[in-house]
BAFI-3210 file (N, C-alpha, C; in Angstrom, 3 decimals, decimal comma, padded with zeros to 6 digits):
// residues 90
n [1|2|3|4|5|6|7|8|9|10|11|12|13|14|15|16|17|18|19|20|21|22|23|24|25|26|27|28|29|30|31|32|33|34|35|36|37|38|39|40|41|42|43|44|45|46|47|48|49|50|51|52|53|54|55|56|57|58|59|60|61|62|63|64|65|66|67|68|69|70|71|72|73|74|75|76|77|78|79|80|81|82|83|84|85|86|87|88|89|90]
n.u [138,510|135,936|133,649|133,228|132,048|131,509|130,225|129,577|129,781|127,997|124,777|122,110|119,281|116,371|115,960|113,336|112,849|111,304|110,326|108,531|109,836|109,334|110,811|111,920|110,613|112,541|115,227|117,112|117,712|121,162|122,790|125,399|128,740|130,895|133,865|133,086|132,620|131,989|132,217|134,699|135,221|134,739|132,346|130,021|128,568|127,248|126,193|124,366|121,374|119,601|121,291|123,378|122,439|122,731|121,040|120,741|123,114|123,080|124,249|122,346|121,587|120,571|118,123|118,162|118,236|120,664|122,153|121,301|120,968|122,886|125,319|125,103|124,342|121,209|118,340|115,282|112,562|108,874|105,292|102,067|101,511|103,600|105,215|108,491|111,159|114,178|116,671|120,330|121,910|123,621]
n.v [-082,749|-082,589|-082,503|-080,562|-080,309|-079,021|-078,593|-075,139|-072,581|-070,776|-069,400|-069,084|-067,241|-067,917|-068,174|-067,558|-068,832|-067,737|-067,508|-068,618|-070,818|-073,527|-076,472|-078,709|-081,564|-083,438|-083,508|-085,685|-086,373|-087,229|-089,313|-088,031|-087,896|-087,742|-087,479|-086,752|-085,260|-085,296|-083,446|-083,845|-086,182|-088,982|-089,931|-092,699|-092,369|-093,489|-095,373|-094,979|-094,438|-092,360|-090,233|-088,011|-085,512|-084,562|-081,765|-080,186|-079,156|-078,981|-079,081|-081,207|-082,208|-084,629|-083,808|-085,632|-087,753|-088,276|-087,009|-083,921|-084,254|-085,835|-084,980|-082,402|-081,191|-080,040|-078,738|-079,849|-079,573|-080,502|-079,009|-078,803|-075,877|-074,356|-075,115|-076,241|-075,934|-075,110|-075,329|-074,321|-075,725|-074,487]
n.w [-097,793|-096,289|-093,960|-090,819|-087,648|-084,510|-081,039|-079,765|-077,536|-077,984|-079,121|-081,732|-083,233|-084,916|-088,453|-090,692|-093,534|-095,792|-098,697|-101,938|-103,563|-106,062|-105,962|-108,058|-108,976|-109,901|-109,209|-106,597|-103,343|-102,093|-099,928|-098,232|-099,207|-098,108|-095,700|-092,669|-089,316|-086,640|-083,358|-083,064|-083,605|-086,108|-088,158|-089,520|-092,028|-093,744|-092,352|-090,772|-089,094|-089,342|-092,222|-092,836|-095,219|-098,924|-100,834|-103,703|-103,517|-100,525|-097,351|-095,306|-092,166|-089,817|-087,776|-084,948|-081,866|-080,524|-082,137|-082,089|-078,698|-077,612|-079,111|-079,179|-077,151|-076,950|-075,909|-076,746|-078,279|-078,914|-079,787|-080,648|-080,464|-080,150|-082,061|-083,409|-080,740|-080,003|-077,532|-075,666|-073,530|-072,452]
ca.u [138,435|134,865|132,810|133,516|130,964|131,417|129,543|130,288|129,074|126,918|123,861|121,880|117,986|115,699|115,663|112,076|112,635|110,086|110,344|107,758|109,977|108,760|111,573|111,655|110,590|113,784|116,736|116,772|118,802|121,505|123,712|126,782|129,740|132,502|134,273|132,026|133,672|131,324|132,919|136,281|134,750|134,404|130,573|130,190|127,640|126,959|125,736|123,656|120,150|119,728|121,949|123,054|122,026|122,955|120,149|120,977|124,523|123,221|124,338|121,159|121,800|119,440|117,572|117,515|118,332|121,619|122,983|121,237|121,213|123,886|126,162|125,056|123,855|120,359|117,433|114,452|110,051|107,824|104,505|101,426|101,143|104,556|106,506|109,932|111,814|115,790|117,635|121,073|122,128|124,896]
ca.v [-082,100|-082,916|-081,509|-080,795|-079,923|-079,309|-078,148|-074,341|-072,379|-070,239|-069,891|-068,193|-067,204|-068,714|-066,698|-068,150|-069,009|-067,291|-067,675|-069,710|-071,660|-074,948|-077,343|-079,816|-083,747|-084,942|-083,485|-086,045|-085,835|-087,933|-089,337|-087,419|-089,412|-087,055|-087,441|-086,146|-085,375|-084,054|-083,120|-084,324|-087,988|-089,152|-090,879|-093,701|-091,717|-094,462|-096,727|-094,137|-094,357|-090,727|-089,787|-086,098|-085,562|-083,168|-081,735|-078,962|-078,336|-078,442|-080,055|-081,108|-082,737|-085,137|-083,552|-086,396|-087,365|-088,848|-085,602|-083,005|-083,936|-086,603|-084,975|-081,062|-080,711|-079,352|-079,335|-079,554|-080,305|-079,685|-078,606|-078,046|-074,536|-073,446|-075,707|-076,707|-075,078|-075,620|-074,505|-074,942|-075,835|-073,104]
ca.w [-096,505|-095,641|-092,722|-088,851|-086,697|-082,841|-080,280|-078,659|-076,294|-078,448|-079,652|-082,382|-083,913|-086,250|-089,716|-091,331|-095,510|-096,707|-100,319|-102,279|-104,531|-105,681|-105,752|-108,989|-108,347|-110,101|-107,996|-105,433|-101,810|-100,987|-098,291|-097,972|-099,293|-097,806|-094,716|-091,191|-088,194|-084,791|-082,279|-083,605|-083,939|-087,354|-087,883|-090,695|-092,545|-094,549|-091,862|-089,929|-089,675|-090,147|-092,379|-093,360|-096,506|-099,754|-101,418|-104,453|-103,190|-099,485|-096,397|-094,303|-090,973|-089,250|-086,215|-083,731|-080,016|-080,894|-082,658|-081,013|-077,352|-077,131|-079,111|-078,666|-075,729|-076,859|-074,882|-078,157|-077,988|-080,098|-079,434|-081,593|-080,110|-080,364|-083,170|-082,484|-079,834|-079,663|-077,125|-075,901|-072,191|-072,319]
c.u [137,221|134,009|133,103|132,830|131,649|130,691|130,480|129,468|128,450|125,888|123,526|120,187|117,523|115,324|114,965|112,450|111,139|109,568|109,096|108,253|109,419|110,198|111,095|111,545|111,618|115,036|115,516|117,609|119,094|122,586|125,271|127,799|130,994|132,726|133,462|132,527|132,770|131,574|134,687|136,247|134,333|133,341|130,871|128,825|126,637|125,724|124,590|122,349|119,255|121,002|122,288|123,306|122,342|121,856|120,492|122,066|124,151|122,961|122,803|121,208|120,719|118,989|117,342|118,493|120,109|122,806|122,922|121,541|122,408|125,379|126,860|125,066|122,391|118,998|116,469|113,407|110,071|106,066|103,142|101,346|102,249|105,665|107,651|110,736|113,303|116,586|118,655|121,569|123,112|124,341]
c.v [-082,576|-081,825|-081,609|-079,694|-079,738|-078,502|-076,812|-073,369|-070,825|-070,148|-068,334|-067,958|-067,968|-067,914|-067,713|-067,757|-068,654|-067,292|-068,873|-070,491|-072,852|-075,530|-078,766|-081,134|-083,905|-084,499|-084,236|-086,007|-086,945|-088,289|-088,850|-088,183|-088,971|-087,126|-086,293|-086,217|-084,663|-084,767|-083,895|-086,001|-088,249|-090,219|-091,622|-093,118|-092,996|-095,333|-095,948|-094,240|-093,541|-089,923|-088,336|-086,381|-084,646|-083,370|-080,206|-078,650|-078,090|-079,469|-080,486|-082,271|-083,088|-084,317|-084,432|-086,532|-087,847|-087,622|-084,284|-082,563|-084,665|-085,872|-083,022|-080,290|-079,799|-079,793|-078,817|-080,187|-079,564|-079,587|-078,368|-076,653|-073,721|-073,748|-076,663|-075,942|-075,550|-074,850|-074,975|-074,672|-075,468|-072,073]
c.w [-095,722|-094,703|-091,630|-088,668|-085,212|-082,143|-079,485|-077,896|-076,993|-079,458|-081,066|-083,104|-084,950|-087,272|-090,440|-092,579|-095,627|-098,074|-100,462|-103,206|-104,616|-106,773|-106,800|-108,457|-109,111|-109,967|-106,837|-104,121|-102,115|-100,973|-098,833|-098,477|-098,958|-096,298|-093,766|-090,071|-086,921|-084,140|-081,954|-084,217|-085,491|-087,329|-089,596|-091,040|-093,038|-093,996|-090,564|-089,899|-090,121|-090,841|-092,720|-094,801|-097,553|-100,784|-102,191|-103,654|-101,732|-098,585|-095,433|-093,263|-090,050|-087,915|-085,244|-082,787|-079,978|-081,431|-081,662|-079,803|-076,806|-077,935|-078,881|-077,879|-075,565|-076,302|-076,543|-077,620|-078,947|-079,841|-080,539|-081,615|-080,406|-081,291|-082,241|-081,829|-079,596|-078,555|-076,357|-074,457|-071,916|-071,883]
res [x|x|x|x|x|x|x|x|x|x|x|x|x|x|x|x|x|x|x|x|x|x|x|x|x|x|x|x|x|x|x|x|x|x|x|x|x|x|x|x|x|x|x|x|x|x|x|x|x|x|x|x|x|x|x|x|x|x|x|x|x|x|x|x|x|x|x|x|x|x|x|x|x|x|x|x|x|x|x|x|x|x|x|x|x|x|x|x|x|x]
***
């Protein structure tokens, strides 16, 4: 089956991991090898230069300008003062 992503017209909060686990050095991440589909388009994971990644059973999806704003529509900075800020031009 794989993964599908698309972009819709709402948004949602940032819930801060708080936990202090510490995360073993020998699970290592990586690249997805299952079918990826945003916004109905299927992406060659493979050949990506950020790819999305599985780390312990979990999907983790590159943050850059290519995903986010080209294919999200999100307006994102980052700031020393205030972090990263996402938000979504809906």
């Amino acid at each position: 089956m794989g993964l599908k992503i698309s972009k819709a017209n709402e948004s949602s909060g940032y819930i801060n991991d708080i936990t202090k686990i510490k995360h073993p050095a020998t699970i290592k991440p990586t690249v997805a090898g299952f079918d990826i589909y945003i916004n109905n388009k299927k992406i060659d994971n493979e050949n990506e230069t950020y790819p999305l990644l599985i780390y312990k059973d979990i999907t983790y999806f590159p943050m850059t300008w290519r995903f986010g704003v080209d294919e999200f529509g999100w307006d994102y900075k980052y700031t020393n003062d205030a972090g990263l800020q996402i938000n979504s031009r809906y």
